[in-house]
Structure formats: C-alpha cells, structure tokens
N, C-alpha and C positions, 0 to 999 in steps of 0.2 A: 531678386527673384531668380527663376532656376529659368537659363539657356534652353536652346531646345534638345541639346542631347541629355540633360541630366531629366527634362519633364519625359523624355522619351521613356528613360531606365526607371525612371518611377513608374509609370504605367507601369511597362511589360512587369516590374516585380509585385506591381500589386494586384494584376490581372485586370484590372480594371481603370478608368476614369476617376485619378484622383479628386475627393472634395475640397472646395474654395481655401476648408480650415486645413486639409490638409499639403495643398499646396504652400500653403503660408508658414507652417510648422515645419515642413521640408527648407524649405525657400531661408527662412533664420537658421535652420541646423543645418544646411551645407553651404552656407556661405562661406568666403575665407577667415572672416573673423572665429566663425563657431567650430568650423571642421578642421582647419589647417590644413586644407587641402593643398597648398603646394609642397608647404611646409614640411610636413610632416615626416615626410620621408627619410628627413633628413637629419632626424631627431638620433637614425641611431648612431652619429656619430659622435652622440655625449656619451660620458661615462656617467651612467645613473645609479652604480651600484655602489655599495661599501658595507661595512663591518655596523656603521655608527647610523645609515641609512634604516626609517622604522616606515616611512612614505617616499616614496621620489615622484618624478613626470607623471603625473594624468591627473592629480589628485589637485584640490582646491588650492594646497598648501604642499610644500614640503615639511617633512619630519625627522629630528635628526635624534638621535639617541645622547644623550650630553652623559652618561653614567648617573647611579647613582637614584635613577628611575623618573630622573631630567630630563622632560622630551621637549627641546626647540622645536616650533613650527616657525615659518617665512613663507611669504608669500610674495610676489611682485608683479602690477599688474600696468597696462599703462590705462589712458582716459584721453588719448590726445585728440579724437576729434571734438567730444563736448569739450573740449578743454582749450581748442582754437576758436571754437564763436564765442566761449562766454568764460574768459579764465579762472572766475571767482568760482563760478558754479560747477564748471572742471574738474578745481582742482577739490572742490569741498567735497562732490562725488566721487571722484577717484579716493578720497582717502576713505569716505564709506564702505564703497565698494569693497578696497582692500582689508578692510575690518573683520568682513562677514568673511572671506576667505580663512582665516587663521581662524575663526571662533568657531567656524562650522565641522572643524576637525578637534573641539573640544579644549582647545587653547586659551589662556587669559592674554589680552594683548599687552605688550610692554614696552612697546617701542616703532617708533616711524621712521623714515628714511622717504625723501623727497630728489627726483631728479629731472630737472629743469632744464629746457633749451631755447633758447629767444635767438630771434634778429640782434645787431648792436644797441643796448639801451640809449646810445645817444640820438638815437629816433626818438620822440616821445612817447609814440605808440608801444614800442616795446618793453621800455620802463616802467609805463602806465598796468600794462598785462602783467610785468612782475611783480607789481605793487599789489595787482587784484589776486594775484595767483598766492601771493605770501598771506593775503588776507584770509583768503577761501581755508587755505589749509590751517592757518592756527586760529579761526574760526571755529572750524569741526575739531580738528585736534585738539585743543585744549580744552573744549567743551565738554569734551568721552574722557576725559584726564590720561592722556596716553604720551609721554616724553616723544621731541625730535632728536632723535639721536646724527642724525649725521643725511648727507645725501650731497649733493654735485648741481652746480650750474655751471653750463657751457653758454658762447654765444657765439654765432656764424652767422655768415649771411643765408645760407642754403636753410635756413629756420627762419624766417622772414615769413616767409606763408604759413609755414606749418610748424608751429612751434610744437614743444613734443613735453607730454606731463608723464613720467614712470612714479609711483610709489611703492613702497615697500613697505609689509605690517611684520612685526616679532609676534611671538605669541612664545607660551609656555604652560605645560600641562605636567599629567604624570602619566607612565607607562597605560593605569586600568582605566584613564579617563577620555583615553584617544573613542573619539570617535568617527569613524569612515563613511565617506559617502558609498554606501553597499547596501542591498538588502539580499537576505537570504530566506523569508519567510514567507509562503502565500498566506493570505488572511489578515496579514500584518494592515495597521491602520495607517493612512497617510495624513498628516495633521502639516494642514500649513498655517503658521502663526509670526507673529509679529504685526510688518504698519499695513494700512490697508491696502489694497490695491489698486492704483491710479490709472486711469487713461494715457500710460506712455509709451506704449507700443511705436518703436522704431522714429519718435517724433523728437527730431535732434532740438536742443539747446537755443531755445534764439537769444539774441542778444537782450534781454531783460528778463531771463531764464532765471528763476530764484532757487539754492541747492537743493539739489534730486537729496533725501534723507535727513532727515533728523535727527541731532547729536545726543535730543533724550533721549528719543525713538531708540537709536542705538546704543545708550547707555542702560537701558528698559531691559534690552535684547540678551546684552553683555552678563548682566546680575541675573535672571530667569533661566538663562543656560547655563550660568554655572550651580541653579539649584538642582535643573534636568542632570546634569550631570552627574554630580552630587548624587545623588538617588539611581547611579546611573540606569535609567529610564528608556534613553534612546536608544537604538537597534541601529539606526543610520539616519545622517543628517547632512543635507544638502542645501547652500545658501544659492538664493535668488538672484543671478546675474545678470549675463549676455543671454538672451533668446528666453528670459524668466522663467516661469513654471511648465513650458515645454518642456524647454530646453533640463532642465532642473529632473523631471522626470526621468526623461529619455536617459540621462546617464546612470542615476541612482536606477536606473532598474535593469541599463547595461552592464552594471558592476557586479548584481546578479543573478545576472542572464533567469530574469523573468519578468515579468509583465506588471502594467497598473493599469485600474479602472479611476478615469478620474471625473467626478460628479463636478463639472464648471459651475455650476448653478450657487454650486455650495461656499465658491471663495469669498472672502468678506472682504466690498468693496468699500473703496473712498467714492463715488457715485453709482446710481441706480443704472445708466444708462447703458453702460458697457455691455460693448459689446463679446458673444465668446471668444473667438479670434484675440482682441483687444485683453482682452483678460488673460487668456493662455499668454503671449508673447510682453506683455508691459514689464519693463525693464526696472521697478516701484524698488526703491533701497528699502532696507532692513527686515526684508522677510527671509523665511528658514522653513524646508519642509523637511519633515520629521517621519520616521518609521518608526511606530511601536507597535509592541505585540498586545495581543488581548491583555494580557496579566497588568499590563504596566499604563493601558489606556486610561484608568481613571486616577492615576496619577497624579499622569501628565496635563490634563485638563485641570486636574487640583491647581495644581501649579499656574496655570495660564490664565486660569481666571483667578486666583488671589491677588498675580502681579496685575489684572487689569487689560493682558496681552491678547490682543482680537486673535482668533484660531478660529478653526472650524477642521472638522473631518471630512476631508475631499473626495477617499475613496480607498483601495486597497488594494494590496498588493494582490496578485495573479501569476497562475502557472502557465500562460499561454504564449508569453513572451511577445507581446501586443500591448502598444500601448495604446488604450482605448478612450476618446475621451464623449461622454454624454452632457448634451446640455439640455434639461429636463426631459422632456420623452427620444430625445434625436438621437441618435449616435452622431454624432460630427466628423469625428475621426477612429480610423482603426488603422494603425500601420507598425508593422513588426520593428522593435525596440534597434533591432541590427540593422536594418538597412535606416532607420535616423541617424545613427552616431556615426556608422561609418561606410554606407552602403552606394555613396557618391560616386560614381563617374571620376577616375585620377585622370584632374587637368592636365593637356600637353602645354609646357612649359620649357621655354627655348631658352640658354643661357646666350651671352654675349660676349667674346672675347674682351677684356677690360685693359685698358692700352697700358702702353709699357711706360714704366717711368725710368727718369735715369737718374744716376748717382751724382753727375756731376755735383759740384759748389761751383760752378765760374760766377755764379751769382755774388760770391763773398766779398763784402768789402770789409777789411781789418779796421775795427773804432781805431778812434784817438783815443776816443777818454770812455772807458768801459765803466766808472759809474755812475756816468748818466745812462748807460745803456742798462743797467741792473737797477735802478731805480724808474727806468721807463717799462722796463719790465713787471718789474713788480706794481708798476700802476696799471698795467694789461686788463681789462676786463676778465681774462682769463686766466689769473694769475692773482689778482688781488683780493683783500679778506673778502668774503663773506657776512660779515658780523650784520651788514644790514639785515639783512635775509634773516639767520638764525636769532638773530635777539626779536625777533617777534614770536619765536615757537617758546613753548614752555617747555625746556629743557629736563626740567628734572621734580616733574609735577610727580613721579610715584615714587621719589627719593631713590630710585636702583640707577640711576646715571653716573658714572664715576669719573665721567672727565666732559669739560665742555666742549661744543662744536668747535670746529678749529684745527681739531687734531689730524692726525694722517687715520685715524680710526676713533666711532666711538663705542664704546667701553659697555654693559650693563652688568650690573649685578642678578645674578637672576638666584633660585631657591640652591639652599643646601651648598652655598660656596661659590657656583658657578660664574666664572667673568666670563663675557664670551664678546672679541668685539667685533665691528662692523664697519663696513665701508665701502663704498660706490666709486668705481670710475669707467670712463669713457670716454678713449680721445678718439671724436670723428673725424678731426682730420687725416690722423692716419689711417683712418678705415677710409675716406674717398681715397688717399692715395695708394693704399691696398688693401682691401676689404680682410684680406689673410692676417695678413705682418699686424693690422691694425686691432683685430678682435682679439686674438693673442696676447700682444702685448698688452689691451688694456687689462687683459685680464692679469699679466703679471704684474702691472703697477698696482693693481690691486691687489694683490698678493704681500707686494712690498710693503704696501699700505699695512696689511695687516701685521707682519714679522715686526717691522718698525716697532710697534706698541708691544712687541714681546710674546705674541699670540701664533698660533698653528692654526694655519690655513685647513678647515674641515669642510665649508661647502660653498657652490656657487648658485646661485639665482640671477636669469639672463632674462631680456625683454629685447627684441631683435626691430630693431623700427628700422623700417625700410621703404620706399615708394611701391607701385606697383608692380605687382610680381606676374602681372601679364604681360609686360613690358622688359623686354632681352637684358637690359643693363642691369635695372635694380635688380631683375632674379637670381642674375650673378653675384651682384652684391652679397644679398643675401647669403646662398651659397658657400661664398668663400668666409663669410663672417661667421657659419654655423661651423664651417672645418677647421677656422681657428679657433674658436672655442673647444672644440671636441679634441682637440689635439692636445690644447693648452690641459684641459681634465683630464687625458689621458697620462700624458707625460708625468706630471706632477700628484695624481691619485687624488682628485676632487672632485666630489659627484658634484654633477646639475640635478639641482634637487626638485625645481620648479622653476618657472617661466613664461613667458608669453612672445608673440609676435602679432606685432600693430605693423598692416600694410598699409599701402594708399597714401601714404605721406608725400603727397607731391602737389601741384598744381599747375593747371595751363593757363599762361598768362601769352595775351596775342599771340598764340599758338605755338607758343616756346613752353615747354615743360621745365618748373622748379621744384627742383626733387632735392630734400634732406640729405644732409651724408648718410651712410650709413651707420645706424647708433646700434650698434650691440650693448647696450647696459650691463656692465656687471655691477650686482653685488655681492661680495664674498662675507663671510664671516670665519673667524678661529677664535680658538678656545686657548687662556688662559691659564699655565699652569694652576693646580690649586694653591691657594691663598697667594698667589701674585698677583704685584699690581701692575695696571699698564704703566710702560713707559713713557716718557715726553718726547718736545723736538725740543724746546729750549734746554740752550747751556745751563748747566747744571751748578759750576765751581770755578772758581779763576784755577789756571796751572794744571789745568788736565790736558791730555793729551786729546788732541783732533785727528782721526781716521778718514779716508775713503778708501771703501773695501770694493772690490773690482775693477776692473776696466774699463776706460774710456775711450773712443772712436770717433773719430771727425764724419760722425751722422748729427747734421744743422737740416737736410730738409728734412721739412715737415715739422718745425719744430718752432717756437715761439719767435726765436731770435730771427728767423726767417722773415718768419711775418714781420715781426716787426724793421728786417731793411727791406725788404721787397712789397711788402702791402698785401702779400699773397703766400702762399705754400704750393708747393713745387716738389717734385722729384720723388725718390725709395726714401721710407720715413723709414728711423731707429730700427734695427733689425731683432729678428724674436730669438733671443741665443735660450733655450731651455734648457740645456744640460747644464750651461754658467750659471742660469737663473737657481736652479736648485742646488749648483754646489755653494752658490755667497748666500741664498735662504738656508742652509742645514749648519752653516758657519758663522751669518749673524746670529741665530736661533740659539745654537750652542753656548755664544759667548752671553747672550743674556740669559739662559741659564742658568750659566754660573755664577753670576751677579756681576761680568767684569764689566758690563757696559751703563754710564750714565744717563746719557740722552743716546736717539738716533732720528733718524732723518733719514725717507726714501729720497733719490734721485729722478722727480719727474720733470712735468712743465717748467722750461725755462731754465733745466741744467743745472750744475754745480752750483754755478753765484747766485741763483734765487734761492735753490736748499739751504745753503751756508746764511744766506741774511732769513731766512724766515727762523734759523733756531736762534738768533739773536731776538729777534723783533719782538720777542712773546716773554723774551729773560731778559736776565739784570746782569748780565756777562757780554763781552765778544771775543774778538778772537786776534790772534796776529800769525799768519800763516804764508807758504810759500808754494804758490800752487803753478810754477814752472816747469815739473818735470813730474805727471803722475802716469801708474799702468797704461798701457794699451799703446794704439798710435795715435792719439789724438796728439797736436806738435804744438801750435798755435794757439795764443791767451783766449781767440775765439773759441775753440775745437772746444779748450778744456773747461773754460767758463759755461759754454752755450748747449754742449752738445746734451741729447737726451736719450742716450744708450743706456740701454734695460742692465738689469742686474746691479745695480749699486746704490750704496748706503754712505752717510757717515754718520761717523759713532761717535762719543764724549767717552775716553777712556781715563779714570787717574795715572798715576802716575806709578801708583804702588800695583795697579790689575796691567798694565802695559806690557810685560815679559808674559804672561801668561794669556792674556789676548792674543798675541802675534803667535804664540806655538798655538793658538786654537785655530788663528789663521790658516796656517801654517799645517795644520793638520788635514783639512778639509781642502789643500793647495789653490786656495785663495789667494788673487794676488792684493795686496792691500799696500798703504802708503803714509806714513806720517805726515797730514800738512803743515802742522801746528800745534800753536798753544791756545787756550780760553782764556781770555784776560778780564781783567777786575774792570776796567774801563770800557763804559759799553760803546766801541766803536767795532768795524769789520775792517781788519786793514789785511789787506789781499797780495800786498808787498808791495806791487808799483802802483797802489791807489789805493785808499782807505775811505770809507762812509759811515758817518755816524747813526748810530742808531735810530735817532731822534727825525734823521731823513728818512731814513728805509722804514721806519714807521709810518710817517706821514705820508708817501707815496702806495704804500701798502694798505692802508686803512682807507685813501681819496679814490682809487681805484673805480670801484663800482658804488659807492656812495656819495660820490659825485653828481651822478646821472637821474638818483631817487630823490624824493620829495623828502622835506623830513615830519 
C-alpha cells in the first residue's frame, strides 16, 4: 500500500480524497514490483538501441529484426516469490505468465529457457523443491507443446530461504504481424478475452496452491491469436500480468497518451461474488485485452465465439487521458493515465559502500594429485550434468531444436533458414564478491557461450534479483550489477532488449537478515551464419590439434577450486578484461567462419581441466596434452588448471586448417597456444596425470543425480 508521502502526492494531484478503488489501483501501480521505482533510473545505463532492434525496454517482449522479415521476440520474467511457497505452482505460472508476454506482441512461441537457484540439494528440502519445480514446468511446458531449449541451475547457501525461478519465452512472428501494446484510437473497442477471471487479487500461493493457468486455456489463447492475427484485427494488445486489468490498462493507454472508459461490471467472471477492486487487480493467467476498431469489431467476436473464448466488451478507448473505471451506475475511479504509470513520488535510496576484497591466494594449498581434484570438481553440484533436470522437459516437441541440452548453447531453427542460439549464465558468486566484476563477466561467459556454438552475439535479456532495495547494501548491489551490465552492452554493441527486476529476496531469520547474492541473469542469444550449423564441445577426430586461445592469470578466488579447498569463496573474483574479451570473440569468430575450427569450448566454472574433460565426456576421442607452460602469468599446475580468467576458448583444429588458424590468430594478435593432440583412446592425459573417460564420466553424470529421487 502507498507510505504517507506517496497518499499525500496522490491527493494534492487529484485534488481531492482518493477512492478505496483508487487507492488500491495506485497502491499495485507504484509499488516496486509494478513502477521500478528504484530501479528505474538506472535503466539508462543499457544500451537499448541497434540497427536489428524493432521493440526494446518497456514493452511485454523484446523484438529483434532477424532479416528477411524474421522477427524474434524474448521475453524474461522471474516468479520467485509464488515460487518459494509452492514450487510446482511457481514455476507452472511463471512459465504461463511468460507465454502471454511473447504472444501478446503477435509472436508464435518456440522455445523456453528455465533459470533455477536452490540451497545445497543435499538438504532434502531443496531436492524435494527441484523435483517439484522440474515437474511444474514440464507439466505446463510440454502441455502448450513448446521445446526446453536450455537455461542454468546454480546452488548456494544465500538461496536457502529464497530460492529464485527466472524464465524465458522465444517467440517468432513476421514484420506485418507485430502487434504493440499502444492505442491510438478514441472510440476504439476494448475486448478482454481469454479464462475467466478469478478471485486472485494480490493472494500469494499457499502451500496446496494448485497452477495459476491452464495449459489448454493457454494453448486455446495461442491458436485464436494467431487467427486475430491472421486477419490482422488487433490495433493493440496487452496480456494480463502484474496489478491485471489495471494495471493492463493503465499502460496500453500510456502508450497512447489517451484515456479508457472501463464498464467492471462487464468482465466475465470465474465466480458471481467478486468483488470491483478484486476484479480490476486479480492477477487470473491467460487473459489478453485487446483494441479494435469499429470496422474490425465483429470480427473479432466472430472469432472468439467460434473458438468458444469467454470475451466481453469492457469499454472504450477516450480522448481525455483518464482512466475511468464504472461499476454499474458508480464511477469507482477516475485518475489521469500519467500519474498511474509514473506519477510516484522518486524514493530516497541510499547506497552502501561494499567492502573491499583482496587479491591475495595465501589460501592456496598446491594438490598432490590433481585428478582427483578435477573429478571432485566435476562432481560439484555446480559443475555437473544437468541431464536430471533436462530429460524431463520435452526438448524438441516442435522439431526446430538442433542440438540437445548440454551444450554451451542451444540452437533453434526458426522460419526461412534462421539458427539463432541461446543461453543463460550467472555466476553469483562473483556478483557477492563484486556486484561490478561479477554482472560483466557473467555476461561475457555468456557471450562465450554463444561464440563457442559458432553464433554472433545480437541481444541480451537481464532479470536483476536482488534483496531489498530500501536496505543500503542490496541497493548497491544492485546498482553496481545494473553498471556492469550497461558497460558489458556498451563495450561490445548488445542491446538489452527486455528484462525484469524481482526485489525483496531476503529474509529475517532471529533478526539476522538472509539476503541472495546478487543474481543479475543473463540471457544472450546470436545469430547463426546462414545455413551453418552449430558447433560442438566434444572432440571431434583423433590427431587434430588442441588450442587455447587467450590468456591465463592466477585468479582461483572466487572460483570453484576455491570452494572446493576452502569450503568458501573469498577475495577479487576473475577480472572483466573487455577489450581482450572482443579481440579472442572477433578471432574465434573468424576462424569458425572459415570452417578451420572442429569443436570448441568456453573457459568457465572450474577452469581449464573441467573444459578439457567435459569435451571428452560427451565424445569417443581424448586427448594427450602438455599444459606446463600456456599465455598469461598464470605459473603453477593450480593457476593453469583451476583458474577462471574471462576471454578464453579451446578449439579442435586438424591438422591440414592449423597454419591458417594460427595467422587468423595471429591476425586479430591473439595470444593462443598448442596444448596437444586428440587421441583415438578415450582417456585425458594432462602429462603428469591422466583420467579416463569412463571416470570423468561417472563423476560428471553422479554429480547432482545423486541427491534426486529417481
């Protein structure tokens, strides 16, 4: 509800004693969830423009221009507090939710992306949640027939209370079928259709909470827009979210700065009893308000009653720039469209200096035997497969999936050629140990991520989970996590296309505050040359040559190997070198171009010796390599094994593309490094120690499938 300085600024602007409805309608639209009021400010320091840019920030969805009259939308929203009391029903709604975002900008959806944060699963409690949270989503998912294409699970302790659910919807449309949340028409008809409207107004999740939305309901919604479409019918079209058919209003008629009249009386409910208030603010999955004009009004209702789709005509658009709303003879509310959306009171918000960390390693103790160290690694929760997880989503239910989960990215085939792929990372460790260094860099691991698969980075989608932002630390957090991001877009020319921010992620437990690290989520996506395929991480041939392209630096904190001697993370994690970062992306880029490179491999979590055994683990090759003396200063079999310094790859090059690889190197003054050969015998022999496949398998695959039921 509204403080006493924001109910103060409502009076004086409305001259009057606001109504009950319209305190309540303010009260959802300037909360931090709906307005971003701390937030927001801080948005310009993305770069939201480009060339390929057709929507950016404000809009449901981003829109990216793919050529060719190819328009990707993405969307990324989180759901984490219904998604901490009841994770089944969390996460089934957040993938609803994010459904209606891409569809309501005219998009067919094509793709999901899931990003997950638990306490350790060796709790049972937190197991038990991922178990419900994997159910929920390929529940709904596979129900709407929509592929998993890829997404991230972390685990910490600082996610213990608040675990944290982001997802991500694809969509795909053509240039003449976009349609925007906007109206520009007084007279125009407002048609709200789809499921009925429920008694949910602001009534969180309890624990035997069954999913908000319906996967026909939503599959109903999906095929009738794309007939409105089709015919295109709609003028503007707005889905039912956060603060519902307020809220829903209030923008579509911000967009063109003019007014609605809207008859409550007239919305078709799921019960009699509802009340107005209750009605306006119910947060009810798979509805859509719609603008049409006279001409196209008896259409649209053709349409809505053939599919059987409960509508009704609520009211109509206005030149008074008032959104008005009547419940049979009353008026309830009248309050001008601008001071809803953004007419708040800017919170005073105080940052907190965030302490300094240090560079030392005195922590480092040199293994004896480093492959039990790279097979304890690789058994990490945070480091090992996934496959539990993804082999319950339906990967490749619309046939456009080109490569399984697993990958550093995945892959879609979308219309007229188009590969474009995809992929999620964020490491919050290095955002607690620098909210800066750590949003940056995940966003270049993602980057990596992408190049790796042969793809051009073209946009980002961020979802910034943070604790409370009335609270000196997290606000900094925050803060410094929004200016590495905007630095990272900047530097490297990649809009933020779309995005959210979920506050309040903390909890008081005996008057001690447990606050999340900081999670900035990236997801990036790049584009495919045409008709290329992605590339792998498994070795590809015995007798090719083995690369790593960049520099190496003795940066262990913050980083896996850490944790795993010390039980903890400490100190300046991996540093953000962005000029290196884009001269080894524009140099691996090149040589996959040319077709000289066979597999490749980003350099993340867990350093060299995990990248090197995970492009074994997945092929019928290994390798026999001599990793004593590579670029940088990294000196030590630790440094070089463990460290997790930005900007590097290795590559599978033959043997006949190897001269012409190295002057591509060489061009771009890349420093890069022969480690090896790929051999016919599938072991990893690292020179002073060798592991066979068959281990780094089973360590790999026991990981987090250990801790799950089967």
């Amino acid at each position: 509800m509204l403080d006493d300085r924001e109910h103060d600024q409502l009076t004086v602007a409305l001259g009057r004693d606001p109504t009950e409805t319209e305190l309540h309608i303010v009260g959802a639209m300037w909360s931090e969830r709906r307005s971003y009021k701390s937030s927001r400010r801080w948005f310009q320091l993305f770069k939201t423009d480009g060339e390929r840019v057709v929507l950016g920030l404000g809009g449901g969805a981003g829109l990216v221009d793919l050529g060719d009259d190819v328009i990707l939308g993405i969307s990324l929203e989180s759901n984490n507090h219904p998604f901490q009391l009841n994770p089944y029903s969390g996460a089934a709604s957040g993938v609803a939710g994010v459904i209606s975002d891409v569809i309501s900008h005219g998009c067919r959806p094509v793709g999901l992306m899931n990003c997950l944060r638990f306490g350790s699963p060796q709790k049972a409690k937190n197991a038990k949640n991922l178990g419900d949270a994997a159910r929920g989503i390929s529940d709904f998912a596979n129900s709407v027939g929509i592929p998993m294409v890829g997404g991230e699970l972390e685990f910490d302790q600082s996610f213990e209370r608040n675990s944290l659910f982001n997802v991500a919807c694809i969509g795909v449309t053509e240039t003449d079928k976009i349609v925007r949340g906007v109206v520009s028409s007084p007279g125009d008809s407002l048609i709200l259709f789809g499921a009925k409207t429920a008694n949910e107004r602001l009534v969180a999740p309890s624990k035997e909470a069954t999913p908000t939305g319906s996967p026909l309901a939503k599959r109903v919604l999906i095929d009738t827009l794309e007939q409105l479409l089709e015919g295109r019918y709609l003028s503007g079209l707005k889905d039912l979210g956060g603060g519902g058919l307020a809220s829903a209003c209030a923008k579509l008629a911000a967009e063109g700065n003019l007014g609605f009249e809207i008859l409550v009386e007239k919305v078709p409910l799921e019960e009699d009893d509802i009340q107005p208030i209750d009605i306006l603010l119910s947060e009810s999955q798979d509805r859509m308000l719609a603008v049409v004009t006279p001409q196209n009004l008896e259409n649209v209702l053709g349409i809505l009653g053939e599919n059987n789709v409960p509508h009704a005509v609520i009211g109509e658009v206005t030149d008074d720039n008032m959104l008005t709303m009547h419940y049979y003879v009353d008026e309830i509310a009248k309050i001008p469209v601008v001071l809803l959306v953004s007419g708040f009171p800017e919170p005073e918000r105080r940052e907190e200096y965030l302490p300094e960390r240090t560079a030392s390693t005195a922590w480092l103790m040199e293994p004896k035997d480093h492959s039990k160290v790279l097979l304890s690694l690789l058994q990490s929760v945070n480091i090992s497969s996934r496959e539990w997880l993804y082999s319950q989503f339906d990967q490749h239910i619309q046939g456009n999936t080109l490569v399984d989960a697993g990958e550093n990215a995945g892959v879609l085939e979308l219309p007229k050629g188009k590969r474009v792929a995809f992929t999620a990372a964020c490491n919050s460790t290095w955002c607690l140990l620098d909210p800066f260094i750590g949003a940056a860099n995940s966003a270049a691991l993602a980057l990596r991520n992408i190049v790796s698969m042969g793809a051009e980075p073209i946009l980002i989608a961020d979802c910034l989970n943070l604790g409370n932002p009335e609270r000196p630390e997290p606000y900094a957090q925050f803060v410094e996590t929004a200016r590495g991001i905007g630095e990272f877009s900047h530097h490297f020319d990649i809009p933020v296309v779309t995005g959210n921010v979920s506050p309040y992620n903390e909890a008081e437990v005996e008057g001690a505050v447990s606050r999340i690290n900081p999670t900035p989520q990236i997801i990036m996506a790049g584009a495919l040359g045409q008709g290329r395929l992605p590339l792998r991480r498994n070795l590809c041939t015995p007798w090719a040559n083995v690369f790593l392209v960049g520099e190496t630096h003795r940066e262990l904190n913050g980083t896996e190997f850490q944790r795993f001697q010390l039980g903890a993370v400490e100190g300046i994690p991996p540093g953000y070198q962005p000029e290196v970062e884009k001269k080894t992306m524009n140099a691996v880029l090149s040589a996959i171009e040319k077709g000289l490179v066979r597999s490749c491999n980003n350099i993340g979590r867990g350093g060299l010796g995990v990248a090197l055994l995970k492009m074994v683990i997945r092929g019928d090759y290994g390798f026999r390599l001599d990793i004593s003396d590579v670029p940088g200063t990294a000196k030590t079999q630790s440094d070089i094994l463990y460290s997790e310094s930005s900007a590097r790859y290795i590559v599978e090059v033959t043997e006949t593309k190897q001269p012409e690889f190295l002057e591509t190197m060489n061009q771009h003054a890349v420093p890069v490094c022969e480690l090896g050969l790929t051999m016919a015998e599938p072991k990893a022999s690292f020179g002073s120690f060798v592991i066979d496949r068959e281990d780094a398998q089973k360590s790999y695959e026991k990981g987090l499938r250990r801790y799950m039921k089967k």
